[in-house]
C-alpha positions, 0 to 999 in steps of 0.5 A: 200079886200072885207069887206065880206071876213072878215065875212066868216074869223070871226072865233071867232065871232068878227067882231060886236066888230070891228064895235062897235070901228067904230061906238060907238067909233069912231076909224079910220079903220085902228086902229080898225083892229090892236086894233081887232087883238091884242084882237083876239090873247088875247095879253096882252099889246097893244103898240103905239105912237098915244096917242088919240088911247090909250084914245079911247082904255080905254073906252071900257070895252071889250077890253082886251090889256092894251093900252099904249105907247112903253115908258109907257110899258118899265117904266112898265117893269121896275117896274115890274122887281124891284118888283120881285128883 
């Protein structure tokens, strides 16, 4: 897929942020654009394995998941379910 068909589908104006975790923070393609979407939608939690993503991923002040691994999310859930027992 040509990259100018991103343009005309930027909607919500995004797509210097994208180039911004290319660039400035040296994201590979690839996890920038899933890292993008999960911003995009205002998901709250961003899940993976790859554990230097998650490092990358708290470095920018902008984005709005919380980066962590699927482990991390389900000791979060737990935790956050004892709270409200």
């Amino acid at each position: 897929m040509p990259h100018n068909y991103l343009i005309y589908m930027d909607v919500k104006n995004e797509i210097p942020l994208l180039n911004r975790l290319l660039s400035k923070y040296r994201i590979k393609t690839a996890d920038a654009m899933y890292a993008m979407v999960a911003h995009s939608a205002e998901m709250q939690f961003f899940l993976t394995w790859d554990k230097k993503l998650i490092r990358q991923l708290r470095r920018v002040p902008w984005f709005k998941p919380q980066a962590m691994t699927p482990a991390d999310f389900l000791t979060y859930l737990k935790e956050a379910v004892e709270e409200n027992s």
